[in-house]
VEXDREN-811789 format. One record per residue (C-alpha): residue number from 1; residue in three letters; x, y, z. Coordinates in nm, 4 decimals, m for minus. Example, Ala and Ser with C-alpha at 12.3 -4.5 7.8 and 13.67 -1.06 7.14 Angstrom:
BEGIN
DOKE   pos   code          u          v          w
DOKE     1    ALA     1.2300    m0.4500     0.7800
DOKE     2    SER     1.3670    m0.1060     0.7140
//
This chain:
BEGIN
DOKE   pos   code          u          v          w
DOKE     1    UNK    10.6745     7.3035   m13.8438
DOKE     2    UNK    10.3822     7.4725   m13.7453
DOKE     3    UNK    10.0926     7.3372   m13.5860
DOKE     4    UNK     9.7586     7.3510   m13.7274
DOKE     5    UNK     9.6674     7.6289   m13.4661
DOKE     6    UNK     9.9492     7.8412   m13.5515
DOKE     7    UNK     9.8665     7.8322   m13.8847
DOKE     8    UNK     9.5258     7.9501   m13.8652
DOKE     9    UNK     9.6647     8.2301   m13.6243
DOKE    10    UNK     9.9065     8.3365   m13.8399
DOKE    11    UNK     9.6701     8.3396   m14.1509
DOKE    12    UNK     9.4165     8.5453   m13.9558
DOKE    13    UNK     9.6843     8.8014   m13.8228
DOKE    14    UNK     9.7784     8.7965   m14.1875
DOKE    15    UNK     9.4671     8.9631   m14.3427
DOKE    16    UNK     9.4801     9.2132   m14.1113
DOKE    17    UNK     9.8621     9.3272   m14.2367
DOKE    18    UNK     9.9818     9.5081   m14.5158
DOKE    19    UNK    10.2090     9.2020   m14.6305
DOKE    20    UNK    10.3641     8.8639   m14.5528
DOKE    21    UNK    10.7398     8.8233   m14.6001
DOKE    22    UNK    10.8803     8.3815   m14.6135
DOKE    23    UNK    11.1794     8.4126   m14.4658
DOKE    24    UNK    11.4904     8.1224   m14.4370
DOKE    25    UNK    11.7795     8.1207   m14.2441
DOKE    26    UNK    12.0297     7.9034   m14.4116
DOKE    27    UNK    12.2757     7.6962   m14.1999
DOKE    28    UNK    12.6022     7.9065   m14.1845
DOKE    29    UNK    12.7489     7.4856   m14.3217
DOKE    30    UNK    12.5443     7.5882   m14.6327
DOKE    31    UNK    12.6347     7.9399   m14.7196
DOKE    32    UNK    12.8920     7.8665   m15.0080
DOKE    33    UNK    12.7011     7.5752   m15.1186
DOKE    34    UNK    12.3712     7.8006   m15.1767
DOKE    35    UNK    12.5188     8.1154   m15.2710
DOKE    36    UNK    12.6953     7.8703   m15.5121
DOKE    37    UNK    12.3711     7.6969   m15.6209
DOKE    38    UNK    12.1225     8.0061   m15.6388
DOKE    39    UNK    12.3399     8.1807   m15.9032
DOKE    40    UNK    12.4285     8.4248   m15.6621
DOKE    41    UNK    12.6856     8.6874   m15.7463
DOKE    42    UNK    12.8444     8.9307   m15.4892
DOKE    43    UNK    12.9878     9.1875   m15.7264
DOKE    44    UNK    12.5868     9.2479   m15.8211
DOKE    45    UNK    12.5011     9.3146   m15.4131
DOKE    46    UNK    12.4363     9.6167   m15.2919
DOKE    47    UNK    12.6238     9.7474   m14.9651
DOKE    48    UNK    12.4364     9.8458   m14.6988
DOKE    49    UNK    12.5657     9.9100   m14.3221
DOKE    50    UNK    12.3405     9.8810   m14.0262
DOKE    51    UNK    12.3535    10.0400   m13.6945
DOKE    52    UNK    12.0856     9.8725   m13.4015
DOKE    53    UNK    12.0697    10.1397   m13.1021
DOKE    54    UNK    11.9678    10.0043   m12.7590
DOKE    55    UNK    12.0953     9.9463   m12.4237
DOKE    56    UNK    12.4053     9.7459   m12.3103
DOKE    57    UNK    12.1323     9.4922   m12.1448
DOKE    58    UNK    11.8827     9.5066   m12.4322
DOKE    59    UNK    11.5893     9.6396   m12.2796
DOKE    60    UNK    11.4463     9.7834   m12.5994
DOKE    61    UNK    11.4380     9.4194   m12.7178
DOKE    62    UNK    11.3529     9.3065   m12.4304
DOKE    63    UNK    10.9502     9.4840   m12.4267
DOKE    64    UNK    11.0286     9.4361   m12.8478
DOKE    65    UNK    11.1045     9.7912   m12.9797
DOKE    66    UNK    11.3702     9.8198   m13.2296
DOKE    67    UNK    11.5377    10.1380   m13.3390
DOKE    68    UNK    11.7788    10.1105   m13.6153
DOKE    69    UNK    11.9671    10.3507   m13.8964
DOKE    70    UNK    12.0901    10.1913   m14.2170
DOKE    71    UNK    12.3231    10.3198   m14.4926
DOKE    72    UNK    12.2614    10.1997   m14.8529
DOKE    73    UNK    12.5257    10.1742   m15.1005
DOKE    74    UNK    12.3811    10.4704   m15.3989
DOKE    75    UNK    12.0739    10.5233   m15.1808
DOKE    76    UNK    11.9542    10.7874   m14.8750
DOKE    77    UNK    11.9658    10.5614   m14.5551
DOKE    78    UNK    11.6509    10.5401   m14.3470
DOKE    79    UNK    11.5369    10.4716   m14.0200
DOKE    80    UNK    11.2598    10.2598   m13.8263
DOKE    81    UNK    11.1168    10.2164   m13.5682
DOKE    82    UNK    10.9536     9.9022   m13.4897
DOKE    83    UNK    10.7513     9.7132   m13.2519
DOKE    84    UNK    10.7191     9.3469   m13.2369
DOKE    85    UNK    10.4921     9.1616   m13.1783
DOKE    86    UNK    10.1592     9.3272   m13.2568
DOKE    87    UNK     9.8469     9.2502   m13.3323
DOKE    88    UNK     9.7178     9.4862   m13.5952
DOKE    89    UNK     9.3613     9.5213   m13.4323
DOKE    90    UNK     9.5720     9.7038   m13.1064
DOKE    91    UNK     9.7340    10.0316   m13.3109
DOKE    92    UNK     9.5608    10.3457   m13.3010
DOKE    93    UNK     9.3784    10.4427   m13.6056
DOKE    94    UNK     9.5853    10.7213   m13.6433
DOKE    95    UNK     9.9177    10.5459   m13.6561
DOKE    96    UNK     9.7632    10.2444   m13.8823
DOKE    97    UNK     9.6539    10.4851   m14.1096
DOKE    98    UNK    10.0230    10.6790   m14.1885
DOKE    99    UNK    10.1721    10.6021   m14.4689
DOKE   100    UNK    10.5099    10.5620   m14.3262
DOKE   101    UNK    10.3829    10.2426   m14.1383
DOKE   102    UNK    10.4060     9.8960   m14.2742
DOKE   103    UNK    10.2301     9.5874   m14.0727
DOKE   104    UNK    10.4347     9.2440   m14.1777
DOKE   105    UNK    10.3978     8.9140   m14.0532
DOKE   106    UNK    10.7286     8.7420   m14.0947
DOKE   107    UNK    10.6877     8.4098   m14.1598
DOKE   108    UNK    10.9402     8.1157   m14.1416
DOKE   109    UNK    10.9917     7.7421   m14.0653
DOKE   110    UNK    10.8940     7.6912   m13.7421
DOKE   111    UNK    10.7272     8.0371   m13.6101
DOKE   112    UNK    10.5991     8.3714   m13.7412
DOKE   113    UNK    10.5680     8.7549   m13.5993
DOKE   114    UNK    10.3773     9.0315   m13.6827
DOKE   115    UNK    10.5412     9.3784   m13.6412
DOKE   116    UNK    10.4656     9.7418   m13.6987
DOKE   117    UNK    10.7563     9.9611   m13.8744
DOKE   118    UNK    10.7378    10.3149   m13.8717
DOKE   119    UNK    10.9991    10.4187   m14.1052
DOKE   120    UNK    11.1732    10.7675   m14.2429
DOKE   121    UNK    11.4544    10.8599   m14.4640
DOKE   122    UNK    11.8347    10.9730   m14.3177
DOKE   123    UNK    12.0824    11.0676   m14.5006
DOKE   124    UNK    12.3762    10.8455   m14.4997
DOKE   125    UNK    12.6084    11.1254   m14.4116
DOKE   126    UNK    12.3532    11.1698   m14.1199
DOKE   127    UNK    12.3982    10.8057   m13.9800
DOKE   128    UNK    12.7686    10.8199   m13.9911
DOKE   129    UNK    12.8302    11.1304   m13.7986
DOKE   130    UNK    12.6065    10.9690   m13.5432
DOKE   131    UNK    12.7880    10.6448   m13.5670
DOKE   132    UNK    13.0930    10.9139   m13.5276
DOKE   133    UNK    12.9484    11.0696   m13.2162
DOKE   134    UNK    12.9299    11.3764   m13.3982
DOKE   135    UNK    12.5168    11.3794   m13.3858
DOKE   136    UNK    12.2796    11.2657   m13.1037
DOKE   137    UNK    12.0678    10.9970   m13.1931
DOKE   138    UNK    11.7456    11.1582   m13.1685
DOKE   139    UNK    11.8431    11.3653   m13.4319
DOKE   140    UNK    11.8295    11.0705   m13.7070
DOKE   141    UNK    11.4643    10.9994   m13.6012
DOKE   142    UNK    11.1957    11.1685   m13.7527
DOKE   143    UNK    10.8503    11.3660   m13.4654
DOKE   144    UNK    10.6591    11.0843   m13.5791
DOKE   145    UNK    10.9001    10.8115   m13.4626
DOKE   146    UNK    11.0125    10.9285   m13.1687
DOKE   147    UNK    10.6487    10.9913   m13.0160
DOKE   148    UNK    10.6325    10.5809   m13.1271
DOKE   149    UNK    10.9583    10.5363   m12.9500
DOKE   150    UNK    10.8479    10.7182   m12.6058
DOKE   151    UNK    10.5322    10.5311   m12.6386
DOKE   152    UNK    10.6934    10.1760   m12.6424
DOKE   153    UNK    10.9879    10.2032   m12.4681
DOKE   154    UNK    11.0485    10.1636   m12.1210
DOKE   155    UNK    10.9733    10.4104   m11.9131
DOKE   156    UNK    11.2382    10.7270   m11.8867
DOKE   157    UNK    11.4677    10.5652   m12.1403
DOKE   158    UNK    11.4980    10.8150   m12.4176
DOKE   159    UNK    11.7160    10.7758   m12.7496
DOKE   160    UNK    11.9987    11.0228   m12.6536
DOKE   161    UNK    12.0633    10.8145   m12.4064
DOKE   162    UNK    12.1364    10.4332   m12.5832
DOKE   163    UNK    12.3949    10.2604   m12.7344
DOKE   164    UNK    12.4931    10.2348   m13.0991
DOKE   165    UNK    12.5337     9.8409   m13.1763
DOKE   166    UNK    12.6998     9.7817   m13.4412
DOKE   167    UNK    12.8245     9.8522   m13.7535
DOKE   168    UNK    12.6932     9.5151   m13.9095
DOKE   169    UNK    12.8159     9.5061   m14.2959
DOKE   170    UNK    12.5113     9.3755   m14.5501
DOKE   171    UNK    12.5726     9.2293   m14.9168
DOKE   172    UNK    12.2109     9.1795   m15.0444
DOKE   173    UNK    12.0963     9.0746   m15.3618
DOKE   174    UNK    11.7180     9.0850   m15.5541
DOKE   175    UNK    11.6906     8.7710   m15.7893
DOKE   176    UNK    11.4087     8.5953   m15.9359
DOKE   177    UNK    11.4876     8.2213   m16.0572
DOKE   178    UNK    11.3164     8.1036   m16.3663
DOKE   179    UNK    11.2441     7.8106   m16.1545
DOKE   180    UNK    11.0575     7.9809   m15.8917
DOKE   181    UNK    10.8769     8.2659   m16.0976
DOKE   182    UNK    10.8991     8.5577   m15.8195
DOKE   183    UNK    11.1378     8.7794   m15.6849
DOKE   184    UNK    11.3792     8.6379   m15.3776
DOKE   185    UNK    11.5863     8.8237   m15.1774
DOKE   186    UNK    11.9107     8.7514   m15.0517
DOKE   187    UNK    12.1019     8.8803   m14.7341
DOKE   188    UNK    12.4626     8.7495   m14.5976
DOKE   189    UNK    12.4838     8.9678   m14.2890
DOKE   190    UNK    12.8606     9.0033   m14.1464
DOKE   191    UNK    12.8480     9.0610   m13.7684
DOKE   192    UNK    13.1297     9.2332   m13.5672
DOKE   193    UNK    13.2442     8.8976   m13.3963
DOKE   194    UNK    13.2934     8.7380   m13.6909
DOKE   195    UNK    12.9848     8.5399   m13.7687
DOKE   196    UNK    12.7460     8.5593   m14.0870
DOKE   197    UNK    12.3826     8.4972   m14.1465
DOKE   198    UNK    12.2208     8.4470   m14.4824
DOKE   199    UNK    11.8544     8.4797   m14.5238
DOKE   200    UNK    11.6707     8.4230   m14.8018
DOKE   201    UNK    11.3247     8.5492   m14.8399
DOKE   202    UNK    11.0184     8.6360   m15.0350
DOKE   203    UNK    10.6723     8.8826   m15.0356
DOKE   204    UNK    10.3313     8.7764   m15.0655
DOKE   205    UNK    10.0024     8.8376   m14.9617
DOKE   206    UNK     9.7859     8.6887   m14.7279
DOKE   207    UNK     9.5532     8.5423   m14.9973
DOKE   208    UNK     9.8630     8.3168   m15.1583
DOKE   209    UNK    10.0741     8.2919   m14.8659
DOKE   210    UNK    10.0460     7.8967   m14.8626
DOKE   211    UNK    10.0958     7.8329   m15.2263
DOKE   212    UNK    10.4298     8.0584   m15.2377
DOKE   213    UNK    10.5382     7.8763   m14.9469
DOKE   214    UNK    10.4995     7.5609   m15.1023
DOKE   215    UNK    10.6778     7.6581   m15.3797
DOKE   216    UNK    10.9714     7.8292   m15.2333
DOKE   217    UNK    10.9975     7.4854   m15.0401
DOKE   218    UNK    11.0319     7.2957   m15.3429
DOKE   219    UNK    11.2511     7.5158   m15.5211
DOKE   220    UNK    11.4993     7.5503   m15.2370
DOKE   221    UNK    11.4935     7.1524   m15.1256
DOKE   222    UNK    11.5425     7.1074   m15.5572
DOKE   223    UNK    11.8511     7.3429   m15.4866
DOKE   224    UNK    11.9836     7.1218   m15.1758
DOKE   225    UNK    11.9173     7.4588   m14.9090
DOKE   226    UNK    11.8517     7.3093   m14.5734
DOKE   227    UNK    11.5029     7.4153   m14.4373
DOKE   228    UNK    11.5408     7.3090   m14.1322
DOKE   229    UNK    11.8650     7.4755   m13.9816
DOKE   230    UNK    11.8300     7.7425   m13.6785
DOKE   231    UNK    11.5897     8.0244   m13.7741
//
């Protein structure tokens, strides 16, 4: 868990974000058992397919820039950009102030992160005829991203030039126990070599993170999830 310093850290980086997201890895031993468990249904998830662009050694991840295009099953896809970590207090005024930016400290058992997302919409036609090679890459990102992208990225690597990662398939369902009283979220995340993660998460704000965490503890330990598997 997290130490008494870290907590006051992440509580202070906290009020300075737009949001704080709880979120759980469950133990891939667990996944039937919880999806069981929660209620969860996967004929009510909605399809989404996710494409990560970067190089074949990772350097975007590396100084922690992400670039990635998503698909969504009756939906426009999008796009973000996003550094991690940040601390709110270092971005320009001028990028803080957009309202295509969201600052989010991620919370979960064990550690927490505080990133910066600059997103835009793409249409999913878009992000397939790049995942086709039929569009560059640059194309899908919107002026104000791709000025965020030079600015982060290391030096001289520009978007044309990385590789598309993925697809990764996404079931993820929005469901809100009686138990609990608030919205969860739940993503099972099917990788290309065969592995899956679910995550399970929540919003709050800074002023109630504690008490939802709490909570969502209780609920999930009342529902046998494991809160202490790899996060």
């Amino acid at each position: 868990r997290l130490t008494d310093e870290q907590l006051v850290e992440m509580l202070e980086l906290a009020k300075k974000a737009d949001s704080v997201e709880l979120k759980l890895t469950v133990p891939a031993s667990d996944h039937r058992a919880a999806i069981t468990d929660l209620g969860l249904d996967p004929l009510e998830a909605q399809i989404r397919q996710v494409y990560f662009f970067d190089t074949p050694n990772l350097d975007l991840n590396a100084v922690g820039v992400v670039a990635r295009a998503r698909r969504v099953q009756g939906r426009p896809g999008d796009t973000v950009v996003k550094l991690r970590p940040v601390d709110p207090d270092g971005l320009p005024d001028e990028l803080r102030l957009s309202p295509n930016v969201v600052v989010e400290v991620d919370a979960m058992p064990g550690g927490y992160v505080c990133s910066a997302s600059l997103k835009s919409k793409a249409g999913a036609r878009s992000v397939r005829e790049v995942a086709l090679g039929e569009l560059s890459i640059r194309k899908l990102f919107s002026k104000e991203q791709r000025t965020f992208f030079s600015a982060h990225a290391p030096d001289g690597l520009a978007l044309n030039e990385l590789s598309i990662l993925g697809p990764i398939f996404v079931l993820k369902q929005n469901f809100e126990p009686a138990q609990l009283g608030r919205r969860m979220v739940a993503e099972l995340w099917f990788y290309p070599d065969g592995s899956r993660i679910l995550e399970l998460s929540t919003k709050c704000t800074a002023t109630n993170a504690f008490q939802v965490a709490a909570e969502a503890r209780g609920f999930l330990s009342d529902k046998g999830v494991s809160l202490n598997g790899r996060q």
